[in-house]
C-alpha positions, 0 to 999 in steps of 0.5 A: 534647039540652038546647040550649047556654045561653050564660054572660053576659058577665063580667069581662075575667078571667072572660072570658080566663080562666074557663070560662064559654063567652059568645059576644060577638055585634055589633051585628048579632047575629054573631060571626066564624068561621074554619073550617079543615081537619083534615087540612092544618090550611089555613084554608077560609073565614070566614063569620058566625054567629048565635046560632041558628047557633052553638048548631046547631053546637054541638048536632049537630056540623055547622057552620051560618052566617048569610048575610049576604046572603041574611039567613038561617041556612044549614047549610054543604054543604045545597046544595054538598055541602061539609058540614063536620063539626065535631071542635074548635071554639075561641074567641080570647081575648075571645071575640069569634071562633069557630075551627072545626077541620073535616072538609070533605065532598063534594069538599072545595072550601069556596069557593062559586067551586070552590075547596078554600079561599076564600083563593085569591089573595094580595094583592100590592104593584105600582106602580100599587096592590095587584094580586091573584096567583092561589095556588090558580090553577084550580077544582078 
């Protein structure tokens, strides 16, 4: 299998309506990713990819990210279990943000904390500032 060759970054037209695929990376290599599920179509995490990462992905179907903290590649559930597999993978319209469509292996929880999903808690208004409510309340 050849490795993905990504397009050089064109015209805004060519980019939000050709189709050339050309990733646009930071200033620090990364693009954002959004992974969601397949099944519930519910949004599991969103975590960063290199180039390295973005072209694992592409070539064997399972996604893989790049820790920001750790600072290295990480292939999603080579530690949890939590293997994501890969059945659409999209970009926004100028290409600065990867959508993956996923089926969640193991268990399913996506969240390093035990959750199904890292969005387990919603931002709310309270008189002394913004106080977190729990909507997925217990690890599962």
């Amino acid at each position: 299998m050849t490795a993905p060759v990504f397009a050089p970054r064109g015209s805004k037209h060519d980019l939000e309506e050709g189709d050339a695929f050309a990733p646009k990376f930071d200033r620090d290599g990364l693009i954002v990713c959004i992974a969601t599920e397949r099944a519930s179509g519910d949004i599991l995490m969103v975590a960063y990819m290199n180039a390295d990462a973005l072209r694992l992905t592409m070539e064997t179907g399972i996604a893989h990210y790049w820790s920001r903290s750790r600072n290295e590649l990480w292939r999603k559930g080579d530690t949890s279990g939590q293997i994501q597999t890969v059945v659409d993978m999209r970009t926004d319209c100028d290409q600065d943000a990867i959508l993956l469509v996923v089926e969640a292996g193991g268990d399913g929880k996506a969240c390093h904390t035990g959750r199904r999903s890292c969005f387990y808690r919603r931002v709310d208004k309270a008189p002394e500032g913004p106080r977190l409510t729990f909507v997925e309340a217990e690890a599962r």
